[in-house]
LOZAMI-385563 format. One record per residue (C-alpha): x, y, z negated. Coordinates in steps of 0.1 Angstrom, whole numbers, plus 5000, padded with zeros to 4 digits. Example, Ala and Ser with C-alpha at 12.3 -4.5 7.8 and 13.67 -1.06 7.14 Angstrom:
<rs>
<r><X>5123</X><Y>4955</Y><Z>4922</Z></r>
<r><X>5137</X><Y>4989</Y><Z>4929</Z></r>
</rs>
This chain:
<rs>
<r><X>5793</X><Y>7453</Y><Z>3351</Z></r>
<r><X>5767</X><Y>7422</Y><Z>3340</Z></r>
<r><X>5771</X><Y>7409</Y><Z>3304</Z></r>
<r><X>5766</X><Y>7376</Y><Z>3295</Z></r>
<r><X>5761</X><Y>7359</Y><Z>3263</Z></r>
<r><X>5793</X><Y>7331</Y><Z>3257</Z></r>
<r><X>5768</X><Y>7306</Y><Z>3240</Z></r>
<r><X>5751</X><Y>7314</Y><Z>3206</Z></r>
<r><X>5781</X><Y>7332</Y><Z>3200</Z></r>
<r><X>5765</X><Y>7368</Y><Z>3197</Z></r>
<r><X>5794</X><Y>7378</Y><Z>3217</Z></r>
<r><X>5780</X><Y>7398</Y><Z>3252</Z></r>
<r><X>5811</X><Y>7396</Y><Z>3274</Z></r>
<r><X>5815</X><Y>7413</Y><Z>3308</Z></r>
<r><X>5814</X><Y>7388</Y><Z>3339</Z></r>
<r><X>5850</X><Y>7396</Y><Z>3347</Z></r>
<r><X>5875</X><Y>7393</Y><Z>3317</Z></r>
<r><X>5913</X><Y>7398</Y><Z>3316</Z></r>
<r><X>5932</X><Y>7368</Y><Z>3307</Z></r>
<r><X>5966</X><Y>7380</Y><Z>3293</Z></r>
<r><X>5991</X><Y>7353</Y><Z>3308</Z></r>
<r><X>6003</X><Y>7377</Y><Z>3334</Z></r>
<r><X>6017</X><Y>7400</Y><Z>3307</Z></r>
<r><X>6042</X><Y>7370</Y><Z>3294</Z></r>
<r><X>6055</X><Y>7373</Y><Z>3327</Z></r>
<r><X>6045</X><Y>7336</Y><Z>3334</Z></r>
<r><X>6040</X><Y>7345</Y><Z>3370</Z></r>
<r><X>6064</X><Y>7367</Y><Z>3380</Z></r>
<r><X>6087</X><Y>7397</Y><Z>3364</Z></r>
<r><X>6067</X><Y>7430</Y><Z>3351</Z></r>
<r><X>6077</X><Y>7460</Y><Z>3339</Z></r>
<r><X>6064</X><Y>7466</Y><Z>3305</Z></r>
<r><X>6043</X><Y>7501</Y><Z>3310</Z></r>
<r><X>6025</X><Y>7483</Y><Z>3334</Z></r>
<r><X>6013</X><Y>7455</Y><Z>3318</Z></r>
<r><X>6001</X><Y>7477</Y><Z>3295</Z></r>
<r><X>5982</X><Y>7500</Y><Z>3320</Z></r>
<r><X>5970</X><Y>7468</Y><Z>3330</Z></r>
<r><X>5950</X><Y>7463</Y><Z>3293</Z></r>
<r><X>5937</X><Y>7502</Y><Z>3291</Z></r>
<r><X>5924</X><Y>7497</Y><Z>3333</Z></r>
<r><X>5909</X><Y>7468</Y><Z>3317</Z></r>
<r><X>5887</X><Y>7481</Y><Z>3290</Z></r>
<r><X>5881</X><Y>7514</Y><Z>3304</Z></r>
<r><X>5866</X><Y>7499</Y><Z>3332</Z></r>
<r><X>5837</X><Y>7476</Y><Z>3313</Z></r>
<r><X>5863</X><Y>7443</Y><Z>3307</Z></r>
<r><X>5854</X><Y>7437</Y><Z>3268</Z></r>
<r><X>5868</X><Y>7402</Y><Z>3270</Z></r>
<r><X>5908</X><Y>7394</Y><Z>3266</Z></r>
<r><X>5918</X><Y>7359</Y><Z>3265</Z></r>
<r><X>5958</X><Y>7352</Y><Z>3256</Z></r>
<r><X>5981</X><Y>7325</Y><Z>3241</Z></r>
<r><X>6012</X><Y>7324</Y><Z>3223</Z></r>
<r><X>6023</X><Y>7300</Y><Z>3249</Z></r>
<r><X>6020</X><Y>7326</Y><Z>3274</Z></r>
<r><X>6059</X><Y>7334</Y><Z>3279</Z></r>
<r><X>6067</X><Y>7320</Y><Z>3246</Z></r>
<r><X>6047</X><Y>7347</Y><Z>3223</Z></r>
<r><X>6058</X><Y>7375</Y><Z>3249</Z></r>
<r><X>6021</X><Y>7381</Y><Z>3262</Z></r>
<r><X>6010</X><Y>7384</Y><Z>3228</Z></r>
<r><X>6035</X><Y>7409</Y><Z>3218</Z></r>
<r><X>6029</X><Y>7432</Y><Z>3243</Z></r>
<r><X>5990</X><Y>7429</Y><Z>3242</Z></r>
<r><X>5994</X><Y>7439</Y><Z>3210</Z></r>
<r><X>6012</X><Y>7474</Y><Z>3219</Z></r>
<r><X>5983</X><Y>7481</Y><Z>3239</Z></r>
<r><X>5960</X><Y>7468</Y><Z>3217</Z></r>
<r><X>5973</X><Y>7496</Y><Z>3186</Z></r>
<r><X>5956</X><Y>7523</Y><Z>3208</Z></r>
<r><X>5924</X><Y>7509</Y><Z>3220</Z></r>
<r><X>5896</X><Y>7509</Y><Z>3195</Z></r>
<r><X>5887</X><Y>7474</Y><Z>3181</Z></r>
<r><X>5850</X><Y>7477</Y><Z>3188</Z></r>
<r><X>5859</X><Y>7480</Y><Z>3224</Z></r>
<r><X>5865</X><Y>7441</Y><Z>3232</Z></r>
<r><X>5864</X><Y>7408</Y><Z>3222</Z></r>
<r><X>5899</X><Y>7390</Y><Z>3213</Z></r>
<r><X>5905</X><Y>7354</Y><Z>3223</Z></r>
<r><X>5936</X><Y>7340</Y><Z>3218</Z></r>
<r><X>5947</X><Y>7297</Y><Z>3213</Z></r>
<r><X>5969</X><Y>7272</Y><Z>3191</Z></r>
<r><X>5984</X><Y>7236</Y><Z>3205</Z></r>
<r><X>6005</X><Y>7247</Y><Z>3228</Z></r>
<r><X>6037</X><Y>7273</Y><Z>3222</Z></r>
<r><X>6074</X><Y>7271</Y><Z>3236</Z></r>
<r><X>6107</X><Y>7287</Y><Z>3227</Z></r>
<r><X>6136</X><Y>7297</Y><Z>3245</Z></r>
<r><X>6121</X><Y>7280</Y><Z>3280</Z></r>
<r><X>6111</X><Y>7254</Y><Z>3264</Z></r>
<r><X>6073</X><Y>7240</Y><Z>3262</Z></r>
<r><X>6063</X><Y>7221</Y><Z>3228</Z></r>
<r><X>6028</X><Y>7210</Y><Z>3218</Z></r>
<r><X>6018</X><Y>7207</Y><Z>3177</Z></r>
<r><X>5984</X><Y>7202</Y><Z>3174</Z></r>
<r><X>5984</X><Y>7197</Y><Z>3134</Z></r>
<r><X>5966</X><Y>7217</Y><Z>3109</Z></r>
<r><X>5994</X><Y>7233</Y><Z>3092</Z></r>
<r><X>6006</X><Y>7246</Y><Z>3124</Z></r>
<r><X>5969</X><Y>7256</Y><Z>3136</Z></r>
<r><X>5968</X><Y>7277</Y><Z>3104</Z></r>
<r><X>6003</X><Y>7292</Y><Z>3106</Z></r>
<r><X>6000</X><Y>7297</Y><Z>3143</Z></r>
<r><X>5967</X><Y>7315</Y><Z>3137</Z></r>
<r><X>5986</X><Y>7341</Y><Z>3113</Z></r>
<r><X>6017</X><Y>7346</Y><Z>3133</Z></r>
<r><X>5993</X><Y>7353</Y><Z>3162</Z></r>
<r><X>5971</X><Y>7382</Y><Z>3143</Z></r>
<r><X>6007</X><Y>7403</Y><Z>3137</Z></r>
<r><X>6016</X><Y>7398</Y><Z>3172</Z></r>
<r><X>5981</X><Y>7412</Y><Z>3180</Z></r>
<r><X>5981</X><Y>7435</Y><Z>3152</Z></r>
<r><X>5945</X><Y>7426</Y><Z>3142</Z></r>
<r><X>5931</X><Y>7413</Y><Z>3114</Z></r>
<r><X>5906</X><Y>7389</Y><Z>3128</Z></r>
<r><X>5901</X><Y>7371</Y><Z>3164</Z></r>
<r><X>5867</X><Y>7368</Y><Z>3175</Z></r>
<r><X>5881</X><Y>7333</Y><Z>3198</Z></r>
<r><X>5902</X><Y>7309</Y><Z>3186</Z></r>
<r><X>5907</X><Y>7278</Y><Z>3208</Z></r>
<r><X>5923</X><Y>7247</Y><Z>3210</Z></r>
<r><X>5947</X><Y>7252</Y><Z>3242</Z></r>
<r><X>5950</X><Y>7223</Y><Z>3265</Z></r>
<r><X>5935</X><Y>7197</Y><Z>3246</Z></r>
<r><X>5947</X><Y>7173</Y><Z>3274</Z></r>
<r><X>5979</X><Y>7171</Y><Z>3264</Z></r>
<r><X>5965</X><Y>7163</Y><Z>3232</Z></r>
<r><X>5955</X><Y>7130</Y><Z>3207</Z></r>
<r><X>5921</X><Y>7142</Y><Z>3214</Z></r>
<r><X>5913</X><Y>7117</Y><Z>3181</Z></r>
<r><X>5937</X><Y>7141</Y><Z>3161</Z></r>
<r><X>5917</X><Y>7175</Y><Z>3174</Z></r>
<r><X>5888</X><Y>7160</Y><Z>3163</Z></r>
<r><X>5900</X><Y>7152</Y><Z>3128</Z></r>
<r><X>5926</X><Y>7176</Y><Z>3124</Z></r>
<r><X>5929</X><Y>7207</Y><Z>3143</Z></r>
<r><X>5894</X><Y>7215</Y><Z>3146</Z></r>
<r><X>5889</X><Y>7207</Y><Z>3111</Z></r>
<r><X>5913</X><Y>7237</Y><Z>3105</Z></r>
<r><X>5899</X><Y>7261</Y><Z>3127</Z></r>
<r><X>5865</X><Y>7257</Y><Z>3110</Z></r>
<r><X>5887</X><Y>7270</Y><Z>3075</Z></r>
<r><X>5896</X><Y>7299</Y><Z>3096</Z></r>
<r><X>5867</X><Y>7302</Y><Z>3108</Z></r>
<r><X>5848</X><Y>7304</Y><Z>3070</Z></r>
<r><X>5876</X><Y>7321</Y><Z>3060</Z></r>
<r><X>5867</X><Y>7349</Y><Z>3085</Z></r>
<r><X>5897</X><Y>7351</Y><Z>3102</Z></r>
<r><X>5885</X><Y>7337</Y><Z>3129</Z></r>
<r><X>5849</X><Y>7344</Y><Z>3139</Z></r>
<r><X>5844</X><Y>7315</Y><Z>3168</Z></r>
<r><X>5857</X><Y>7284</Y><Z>3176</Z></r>
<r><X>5865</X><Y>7268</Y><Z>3216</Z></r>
<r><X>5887</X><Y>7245</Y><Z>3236</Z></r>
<r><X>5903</X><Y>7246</Y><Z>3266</Z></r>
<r><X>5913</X><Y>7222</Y><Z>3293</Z></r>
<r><X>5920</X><Y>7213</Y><Z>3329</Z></r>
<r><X>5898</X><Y>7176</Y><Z>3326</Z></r>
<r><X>5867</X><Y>7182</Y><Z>3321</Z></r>
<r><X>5857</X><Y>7146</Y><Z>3311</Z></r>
<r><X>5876</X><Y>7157</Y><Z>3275</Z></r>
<r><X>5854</X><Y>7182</Y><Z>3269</Z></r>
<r><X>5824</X><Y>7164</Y><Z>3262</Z></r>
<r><X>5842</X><Y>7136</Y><Z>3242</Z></r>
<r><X>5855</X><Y>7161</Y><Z>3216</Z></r>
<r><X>5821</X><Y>7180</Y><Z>3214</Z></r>
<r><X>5805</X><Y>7147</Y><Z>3209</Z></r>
<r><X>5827</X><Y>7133</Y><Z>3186</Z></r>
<r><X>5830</X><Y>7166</Y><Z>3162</Z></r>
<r><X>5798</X><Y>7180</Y><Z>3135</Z></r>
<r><X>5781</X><Y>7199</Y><Z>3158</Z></r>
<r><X>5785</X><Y>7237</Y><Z>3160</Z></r>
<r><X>5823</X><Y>7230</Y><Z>3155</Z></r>
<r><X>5830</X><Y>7240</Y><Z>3195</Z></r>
<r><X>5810</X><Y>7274</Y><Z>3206</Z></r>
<r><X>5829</X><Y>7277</Y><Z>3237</Z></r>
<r><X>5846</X><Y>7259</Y><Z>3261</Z></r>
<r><X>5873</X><Y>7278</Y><Z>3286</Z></r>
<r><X>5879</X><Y>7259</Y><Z>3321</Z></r>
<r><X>5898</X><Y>7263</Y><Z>3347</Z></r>
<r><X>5909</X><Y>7257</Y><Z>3383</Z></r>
<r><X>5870</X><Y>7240</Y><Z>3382</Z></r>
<r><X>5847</X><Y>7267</Y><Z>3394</Z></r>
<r><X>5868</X><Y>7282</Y><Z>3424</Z></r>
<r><X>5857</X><Y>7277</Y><Z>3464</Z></r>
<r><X>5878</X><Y>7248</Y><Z>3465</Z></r>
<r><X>5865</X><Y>7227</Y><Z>3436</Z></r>
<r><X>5831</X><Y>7236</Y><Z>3415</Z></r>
<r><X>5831</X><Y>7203</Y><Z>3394</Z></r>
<r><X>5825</X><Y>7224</Y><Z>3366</Z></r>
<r><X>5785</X><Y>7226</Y><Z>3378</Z></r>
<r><X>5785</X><Y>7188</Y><Z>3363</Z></r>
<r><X>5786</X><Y>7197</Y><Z>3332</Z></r>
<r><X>5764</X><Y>7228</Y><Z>3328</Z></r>
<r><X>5736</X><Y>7208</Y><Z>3316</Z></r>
<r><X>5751</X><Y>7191</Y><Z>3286</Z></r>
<r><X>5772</X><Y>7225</Y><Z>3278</Z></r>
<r><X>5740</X><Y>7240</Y><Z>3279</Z></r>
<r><X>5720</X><Y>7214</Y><Z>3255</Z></r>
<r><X>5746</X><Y>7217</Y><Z>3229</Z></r>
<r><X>5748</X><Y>7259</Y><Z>3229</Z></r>
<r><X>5783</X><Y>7259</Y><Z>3240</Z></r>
<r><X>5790</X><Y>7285</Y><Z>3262</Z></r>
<r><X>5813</X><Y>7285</Y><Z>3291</Z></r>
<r><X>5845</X><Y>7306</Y><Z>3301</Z></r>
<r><X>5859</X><Y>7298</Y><Z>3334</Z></r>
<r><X>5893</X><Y>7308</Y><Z>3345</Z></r>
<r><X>5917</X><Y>7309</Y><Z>3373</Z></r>
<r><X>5893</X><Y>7320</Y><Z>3399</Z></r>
<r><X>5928</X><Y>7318</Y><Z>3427</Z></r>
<r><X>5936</X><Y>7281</Y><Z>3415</Z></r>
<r><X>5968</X><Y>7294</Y><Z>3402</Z></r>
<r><X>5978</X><Y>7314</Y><Z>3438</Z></r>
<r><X>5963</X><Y>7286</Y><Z>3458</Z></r>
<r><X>5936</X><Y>7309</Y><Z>3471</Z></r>
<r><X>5952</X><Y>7340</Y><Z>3479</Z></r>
<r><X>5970</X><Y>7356</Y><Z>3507</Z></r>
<r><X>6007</X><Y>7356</Y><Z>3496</Z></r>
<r><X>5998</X><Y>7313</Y><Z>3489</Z></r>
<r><X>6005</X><Y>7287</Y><Z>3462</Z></r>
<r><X>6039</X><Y>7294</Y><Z>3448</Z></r>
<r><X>6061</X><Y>7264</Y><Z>3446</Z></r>
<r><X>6054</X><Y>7251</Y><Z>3414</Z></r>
<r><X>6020</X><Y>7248</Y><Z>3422</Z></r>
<r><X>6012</X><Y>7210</Y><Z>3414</Z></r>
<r><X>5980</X><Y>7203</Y><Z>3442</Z></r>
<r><X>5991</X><Y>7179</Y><Z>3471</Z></r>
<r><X>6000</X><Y>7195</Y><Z>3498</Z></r>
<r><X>5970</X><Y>7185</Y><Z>3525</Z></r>
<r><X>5951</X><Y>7208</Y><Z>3494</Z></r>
<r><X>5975</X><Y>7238</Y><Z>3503</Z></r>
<r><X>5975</X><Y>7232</Y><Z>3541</Z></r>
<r><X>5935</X><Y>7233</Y><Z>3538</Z></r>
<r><X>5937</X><Y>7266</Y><Z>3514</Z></r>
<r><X>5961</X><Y>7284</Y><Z>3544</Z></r>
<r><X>5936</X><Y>7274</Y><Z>3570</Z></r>
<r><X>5907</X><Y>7292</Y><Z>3544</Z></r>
<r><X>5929</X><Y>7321</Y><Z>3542</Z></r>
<r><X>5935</X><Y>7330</Y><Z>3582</Z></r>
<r><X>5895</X><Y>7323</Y><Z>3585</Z></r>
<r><X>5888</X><Y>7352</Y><Z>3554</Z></r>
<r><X>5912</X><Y>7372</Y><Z>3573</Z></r>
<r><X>5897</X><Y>7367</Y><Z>3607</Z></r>
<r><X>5867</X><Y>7381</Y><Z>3592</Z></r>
<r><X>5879</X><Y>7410</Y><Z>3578</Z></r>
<r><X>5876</X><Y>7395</Y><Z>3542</Z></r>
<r><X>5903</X><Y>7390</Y><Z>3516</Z></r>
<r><X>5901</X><Y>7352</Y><Z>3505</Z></r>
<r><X>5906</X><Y>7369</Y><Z>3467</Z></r>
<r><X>5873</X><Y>7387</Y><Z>3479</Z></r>
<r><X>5857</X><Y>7359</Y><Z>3481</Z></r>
<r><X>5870</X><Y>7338</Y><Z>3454</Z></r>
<r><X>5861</X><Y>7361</Y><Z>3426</Z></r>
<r><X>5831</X><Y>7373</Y><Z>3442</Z></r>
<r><X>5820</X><Y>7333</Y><Z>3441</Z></r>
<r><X>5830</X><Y>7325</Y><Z>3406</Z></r>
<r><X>5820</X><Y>7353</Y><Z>3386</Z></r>
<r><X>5784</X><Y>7351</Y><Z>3408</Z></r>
<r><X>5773</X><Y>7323</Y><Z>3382</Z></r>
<r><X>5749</X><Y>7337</Y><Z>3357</Z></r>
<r><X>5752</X><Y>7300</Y><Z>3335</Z></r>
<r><X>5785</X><Y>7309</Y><Z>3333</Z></r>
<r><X>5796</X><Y>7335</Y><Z>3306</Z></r>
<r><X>5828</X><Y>7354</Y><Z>3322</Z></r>
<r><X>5856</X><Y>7345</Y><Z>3348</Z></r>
<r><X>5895</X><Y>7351</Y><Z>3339</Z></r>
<r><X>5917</X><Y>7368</Y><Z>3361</Z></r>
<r><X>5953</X><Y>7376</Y><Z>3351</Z></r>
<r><X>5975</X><Y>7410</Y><Z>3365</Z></r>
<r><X>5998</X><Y>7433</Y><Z>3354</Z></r>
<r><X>5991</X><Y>7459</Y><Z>3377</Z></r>
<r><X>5962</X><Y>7485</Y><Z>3372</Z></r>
<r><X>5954</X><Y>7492</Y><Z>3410</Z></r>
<r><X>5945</X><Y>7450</Y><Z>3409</Z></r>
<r><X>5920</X><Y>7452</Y><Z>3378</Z></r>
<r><X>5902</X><Y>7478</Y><Z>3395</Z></r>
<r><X>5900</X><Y>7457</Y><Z>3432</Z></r>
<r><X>5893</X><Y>7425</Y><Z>3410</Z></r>
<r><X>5865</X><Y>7444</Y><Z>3389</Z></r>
<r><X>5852</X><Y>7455</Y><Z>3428</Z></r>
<r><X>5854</X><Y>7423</Y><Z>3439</Z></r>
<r><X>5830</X><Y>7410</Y><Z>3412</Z></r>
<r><X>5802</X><Y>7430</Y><Z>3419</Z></r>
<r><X>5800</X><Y>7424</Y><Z>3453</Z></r>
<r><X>5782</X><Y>7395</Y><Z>3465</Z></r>
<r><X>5797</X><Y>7365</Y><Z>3482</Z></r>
<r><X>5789</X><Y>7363</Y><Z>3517</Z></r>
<r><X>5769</X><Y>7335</Y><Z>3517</Z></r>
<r><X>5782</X><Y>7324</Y><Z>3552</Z></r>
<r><X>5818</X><Y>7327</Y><Z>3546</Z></r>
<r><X>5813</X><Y>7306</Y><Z>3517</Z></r>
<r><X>5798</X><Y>7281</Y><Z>3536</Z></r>
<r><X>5825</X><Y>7279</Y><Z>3566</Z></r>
<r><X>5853</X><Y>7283</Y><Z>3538</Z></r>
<r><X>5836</X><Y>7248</Y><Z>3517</Z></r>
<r><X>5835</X><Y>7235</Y><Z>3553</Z></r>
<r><X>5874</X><Y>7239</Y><Z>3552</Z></r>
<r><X>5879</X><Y>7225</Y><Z>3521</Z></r>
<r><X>5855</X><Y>7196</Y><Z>3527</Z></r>
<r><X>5884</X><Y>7167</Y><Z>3532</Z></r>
<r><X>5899</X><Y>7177</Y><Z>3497</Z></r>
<r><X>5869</X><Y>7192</Y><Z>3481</Z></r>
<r><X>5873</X><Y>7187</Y><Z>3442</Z></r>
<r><X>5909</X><Y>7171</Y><Z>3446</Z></r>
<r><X>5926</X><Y>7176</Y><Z>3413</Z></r>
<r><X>5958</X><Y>7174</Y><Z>3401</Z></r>
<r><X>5977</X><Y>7167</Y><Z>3372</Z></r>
<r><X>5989</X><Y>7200</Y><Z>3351</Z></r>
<r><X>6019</X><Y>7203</Y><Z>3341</Z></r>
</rs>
């Protein structure tokens, strides 16, 4: 397993991280052992980095990280988790103001059953008043952050443009890290645009959502899935020409994005153990460097096409 260094952070995280979304059941049903199982593959397998959200069904991924987390030894990984976003009963609700940074922060820990995160981000900013994260939220975080509750500070988001106007608009050293996602994968690497100035203002970079949210994988974008559809026709056509070679497309999607050595780690999300292991496989092996290039070929009339999340 490579480390890499998120920033200035201090914080050496493995290549391949688990992102904790799958254990709210966001994606599909899961039996609770599992998901735990899931965690322990995890860490026992080199993964030091766990990203989650309480909007990640509703506060249900953290609770049951946090059963898994009471029997793995807190030196063992770094802890990641986000405030902004939440949701109740099925129902998605943003609240980007202090008050409910701070409280969100706390209810979060005992859900976790820690007493410090070493990540706290902003989730989602663009659903945001960025002019309020700027001036309110982040202001918070930094309390939490001298308070010691919180050892590092990030943001995440799906347009990257909003990035750089809150870094640029906050004192700097507020934002450490920045998570992406959906922007580093084989269908869309605009993330590469922005290295440079991540880079000349020590923020380090976590990219996510190496599938595009199912697009790039064999079982397909489920239905929800918000990119147009000539995207997912193109993503099919990538999928038969992995196969044809005898290469999963998952292969050669996380084998692309974690491949980056500017780029800290790469989130993936499962619930089942047998998956960590084949994703922690598939990030050590190399991508093949001509099925990447016939695959971009593929994607060439929608290359970088975005969407709007939802």
């Amino acid at each position: 397993m490579d480390y890499r260094e998120i920033g200035k952070t201090g914080m050496n995280v493995s290549s391949i991280s688990f992102g904790a979304s799958s254990l709210g059941g966001v994606f599909h049903p899961l039996k609770e052992e599992a998901g735990i199982d899931a965690v322990y593959a995890a860490v026992d397998n080199g993964i030091n980095f766990i990203d989650v959200s309480p909007y990640y069904g509703h506060r249900k991924a953290e609770t049951l990280l946090g059963k898994a987390l009471k029997n793995i030894d807190r030196s063992r990984y770094y802890l990641s988790t986000k405030v902004g976003r939440y949701g109740n009963d099925g129902v998605n609700s943003w609240d980007y103001s202090a008050k409910k940074a701070r409280e969100s922060l706390y209810e979060s820990m005992e859900r976790l059953n820690v007493d410090c995160v070493d990540l706290i981000n902003v989730h989602d900013i663009e659903f945001s008043d960025l002019e309020q994260v700027c001036r309110e939220t982040l202001p918070a975080l930094v309390e939490l952050r001298d308070a010691g509750l919180a050892r590092h500070i990030g943001i995440t988001n799906l347009n990257l443009r909003h990035f750089k106007y809150v870094i640029d608009h906050v004192p700097a050293g507020t934002v450490e890290s920045v998570l992406s996602f959906c922007r580093y994968t084989l269908n869309d690497d605009a993330l590469v645009d922005y290295l440079d100035y991540f880079e000349s203002k020590g923020v380090g970079v976590i990219n996510a959502s190496p599938y595009a949210m199912g697009l790039l994988t064999e079982r397909g974008a489920p239905d929800w899935h918000p990119a147009p559809a000539a995207l997912k026709r193109l993503s099919a056509k990538a999928v038969d020409c992995c196969r044809a070679r005898g290469v999963a497309i998952e292969q050669l999607a996380v084998s692309f994005s974690a491949a980056n050595p500017r780029i800290a780690t790469t989130l993936f999300s499962t619930t089942n153990p047998e998956n960590v292991l084949k994703t922690i496989r598939y990030a050590a092996t190399p991508p093949d460097t001509e099925l990447l290039d016939d695959v971009r070929k593929i994607f060439e009339p929608a290359y970088r096409d975005t969407w709007v999340n939802s």
